[in-house]
C-alpha positions, 0 to 999 in steps of 0.5 A, a space after each residue: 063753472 064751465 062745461 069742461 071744468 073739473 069740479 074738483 081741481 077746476 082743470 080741463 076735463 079729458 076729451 072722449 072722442 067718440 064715447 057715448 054713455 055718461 059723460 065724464 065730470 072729474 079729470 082722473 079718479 083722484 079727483 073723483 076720490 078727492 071730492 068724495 073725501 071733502 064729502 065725507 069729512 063735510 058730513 057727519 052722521 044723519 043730522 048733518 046729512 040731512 041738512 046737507 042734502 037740503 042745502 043741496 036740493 035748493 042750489 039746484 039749477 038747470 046750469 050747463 049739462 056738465 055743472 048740472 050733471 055734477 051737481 046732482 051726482 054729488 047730492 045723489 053720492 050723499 043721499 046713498 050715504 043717508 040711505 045706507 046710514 038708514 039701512 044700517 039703523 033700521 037693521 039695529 033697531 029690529 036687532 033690538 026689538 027682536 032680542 038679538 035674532 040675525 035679520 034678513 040676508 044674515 040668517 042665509 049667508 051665515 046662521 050662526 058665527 063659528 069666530 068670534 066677533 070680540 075687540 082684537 085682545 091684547 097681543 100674546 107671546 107667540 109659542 116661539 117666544 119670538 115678540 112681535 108688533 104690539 099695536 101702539 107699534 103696527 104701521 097701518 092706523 090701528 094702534 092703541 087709541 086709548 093709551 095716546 088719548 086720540 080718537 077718530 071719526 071725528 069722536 073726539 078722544 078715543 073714551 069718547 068713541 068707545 062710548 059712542 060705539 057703545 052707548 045703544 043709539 043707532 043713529 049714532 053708531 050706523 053714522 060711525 061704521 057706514 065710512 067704514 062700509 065701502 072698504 069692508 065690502 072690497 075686503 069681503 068681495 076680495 074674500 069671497 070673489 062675489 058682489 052679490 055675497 060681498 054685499 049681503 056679508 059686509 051687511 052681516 058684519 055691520 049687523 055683528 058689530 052693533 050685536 057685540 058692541 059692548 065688546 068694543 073697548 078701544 084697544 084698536 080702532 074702530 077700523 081694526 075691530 070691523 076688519 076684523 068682524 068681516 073677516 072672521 065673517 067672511 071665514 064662517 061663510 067660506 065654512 058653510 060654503 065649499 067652494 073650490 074651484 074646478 077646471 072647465 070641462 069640454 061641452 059637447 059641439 064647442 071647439 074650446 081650443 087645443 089649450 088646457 082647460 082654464 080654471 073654473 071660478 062659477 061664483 066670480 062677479 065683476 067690482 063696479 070702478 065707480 064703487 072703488 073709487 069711494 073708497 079713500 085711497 090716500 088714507 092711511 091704514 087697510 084701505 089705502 091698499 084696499 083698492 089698488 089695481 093689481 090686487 082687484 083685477 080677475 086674475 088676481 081674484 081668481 087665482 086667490 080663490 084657490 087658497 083655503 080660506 085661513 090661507 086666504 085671509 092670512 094673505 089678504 092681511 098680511 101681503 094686500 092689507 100690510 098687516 104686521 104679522 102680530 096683528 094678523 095673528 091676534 086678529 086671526 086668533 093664531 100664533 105669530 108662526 101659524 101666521 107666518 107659516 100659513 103666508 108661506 104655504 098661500 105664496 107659492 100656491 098663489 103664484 102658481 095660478 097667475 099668469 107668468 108674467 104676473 108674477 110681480 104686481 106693478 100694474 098703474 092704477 089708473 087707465 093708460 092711454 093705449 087700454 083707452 084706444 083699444 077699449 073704443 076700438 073694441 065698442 066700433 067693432 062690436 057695433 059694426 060685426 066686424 069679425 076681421 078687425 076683432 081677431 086682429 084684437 086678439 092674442 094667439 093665445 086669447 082666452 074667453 069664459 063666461 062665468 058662472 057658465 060652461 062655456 070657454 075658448 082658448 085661443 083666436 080661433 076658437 074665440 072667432 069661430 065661436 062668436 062670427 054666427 052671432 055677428 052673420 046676419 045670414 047665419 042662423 045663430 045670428 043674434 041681432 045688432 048690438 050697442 055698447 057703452 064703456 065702462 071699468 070693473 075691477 080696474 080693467 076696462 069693460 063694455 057693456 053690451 046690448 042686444 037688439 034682437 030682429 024684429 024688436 026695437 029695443 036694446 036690452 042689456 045682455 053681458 058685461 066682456 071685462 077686458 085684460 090687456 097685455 103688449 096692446 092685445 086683448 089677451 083675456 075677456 071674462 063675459 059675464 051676466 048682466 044682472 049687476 049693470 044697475 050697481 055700475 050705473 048702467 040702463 038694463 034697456 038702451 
């Protein structure tokens, strides 16, 4: 294989010129997420993983550094597999043994379900008499599977999967639900607008679904009743935790700008590109919107943050998801027109908290070139203190937070006055020298940030800038902390 073959449609990899960081080794994301997708159907539970990995482990050899890197990716991505697999077995197992009690992260996040976690029932006329989508009729992959006799998963009919979901083994049942993870954990980031929570809360409903596994009985896929599960999870967890955004207020020696004060999200944490990936986008079903660009971006997770929770949750379904009404309805436990009325009531409200001219969301799903450029342009700069050259980046009206801190600036002024010390190596608020390295979060791009602080030799890992991009200016950088660079594959020191 050559040094600069896609592994996956054996076409010529992109140039990076001037890059540094991990080097590339599929052409485009589709291809990344084509591979992934051979992965996952070439394996199935823990057996075949196993050999799987195996068989991996011995063709393994010192190739060129391009074929070599991607080797050992593809055996590392099915290794994370067998792991969560194991995660997944474990917890049932000592759910077992420990009569049913909630273990680990579950007791914190949500002590007790307030929804239920039960098979979506049969549809119900809603109160207004009016027939909706039964599930044989819905568009999204969730139809009866007991009445047309097909199953998934690779179960074979779906009286098979029900047994299989049921049957107490589990191994069996960690290998069903762990393709499904990825996309709930999306759902739950997407519900809750934190990796951390996302990643305790798609644990929790993996724990939920092996406890009421009995109440699985095929009237919707397998997909369906786990969506469903993460939901009604994530709603409890949002009960027990009031969380409402709040408007950032003036800290005492900052210009912050002449703007309004942005909204305040303290709980919002960045989503790794490489995670979303994982998720099989051409499928049909939830997932196939799961990871679309415009409906992962801050922006959008911030402003979704203002929606009471039900709100939230109706318009994640229905408007993110494309979830018939009738459906959202029986997985909601409510009516058709509660349904509905609560979409109508989240729209506006939504609307209201996105930037203007992200009304309409029709933003490209991959990269563009002109983001590339002033994405490396954004590294050169940083490395270099080029104040100058970083305004000439800006918008007039740039904005910059740091959640969960205080501190905000609206505006290139503010911006430059606030961050000019910290590059002026005669200035007392110098910091140090600083290294970059390029990554995404949330579809956007993102720089990692190092600081080398005088009189050490080591770059340690100091903010994650996430870069929103609009008519070739940066218009918005959210800074955040950077104890999650380990989930996006990046060194804590350089």
């Amino acid at each position: 294989m050559s040094e600069e073959t896609c592994p996956s449609c054996g076409g010529p990899l992109p140039s990076r010129p001037g890059r540094t960081g991990r080097t590339a080794v599929y052409c485009s994301a589709s291809c990344r997420q084509r591979a992934y997708r051979v992965r996952q159907a070439s394996t199935g539970g823990a057996p075949e993983l196993i050999g799987d990995i195996q068989r991996r482990a011995r063709e393994l050899s010192p190739r060129p550094p391009e074929a070599f890197y991607s080797d050992v990716r593809d055996l590392s991505d099915s290794v994370g597999r067998l792991r969560r697999i194991a995660r997944t077995a474990l917890d049932a197992a000592r759910i077992g043994a420990a009569g049913s009690e909630p273990l680990g992260n579950s007791e914190i996040v949500t002590p007790a379900a307030v929804t239920k976690s039960a098979d979506i029932p049969a549809p119900t006329p809603s109160p207004t008499g009016a027939r909706d989508e039964t599930p044989d009729e819905t568009r999204d992959g969730t139809r009866d599977e007991i009445r047309d006799g097909s199953g998934e998963d690779g179960t074979g009919s779906a009286a098979d999967l029900v047994d299989a979901v049921r049957a107490g083994d589990e191994w069996t049942f960690a290998g069903l639900v762990e393709p499904h993870r990825r996309e709930l954990q999306v759902h739950c980031y997407r519900m809750v607008g934190s990796y951390d929570d996302a990643e305790d809360l798609v644990q929790e409903t993996l724990l939920r679904a092996w406890r009421g596994r009995q109440d699985f009985a095929g009237r919707a896929s397998l997909r369906a009743w786990l969506y469903r599960i993460a939901t009604n999870t994530c709603l409890d967890f949002l009960r027990r935790h009031s969380r409402r955004p709040r408007r950032y207020e003036p800290v005492p020696g900052m210009e912050h700008g002449s703007a309004e004060p942005p909204a305040r999200v303290t709980w919002l944490q960045p989503y790794p590109d490489d995670l979303l990936a994982e998720v099989p986008s051409g499928a049909a079903g939830p997932d196939a919107a799961a990871v679309s660009r415009e409906t992962v971006e801050l922006v959008f997770l911030a402003a979704i943050q203002h929606l009471p929770p039900r709100q939230r949750a109706v318009l994640i379904l229905r408007d993110v998801l494309g979830m018939p009404a009738g459906e959202t309805a029986e997985l909601l436990d409510l009516s058709v027109a509660s349904v509905n009325s609560a979409l109508q009531r989240a729209r506006p409200t939504l609307r209201g908290h996105l930037p203007r001219q992200r009304s309409q969301w029709s933003r490209p799903a991959r990269p563009t070139a002109e983001e590339e450029a002033i994405l490396r342009r954004y590294l050169a700069v940083a490395e270099r203190a080029d104040v100058p050259a970083m305004a000439a980046m800006l918008s007039e009206d740039a904005r910059l937070t740091m959640p969960p801190n205080p501190f905000w600036f609206v505006g290139r002024r503010a911006i430059i006055d606030f961050v000019a010390p910290a590059f002026d190596s005669t200035a007392p608020g110098y910091a140090g020298r600083w290294k970059m390295l390029p990554t995404r979060a949330n579809r956007q791009p993102a720089a990692a940030g190092y600081l080398q602080r005088p009189g050490t030799t080591v770059y340690r890992a100091q903010m994650l800038d996430v870069l929103r991009i609009e008519g070739g200016r940066i218009v918005e950088i959210t800074t955040f902390e950077p104890h999650l660079f380990p989930a996006f594959g990046l060194p804590l020191t350089v």
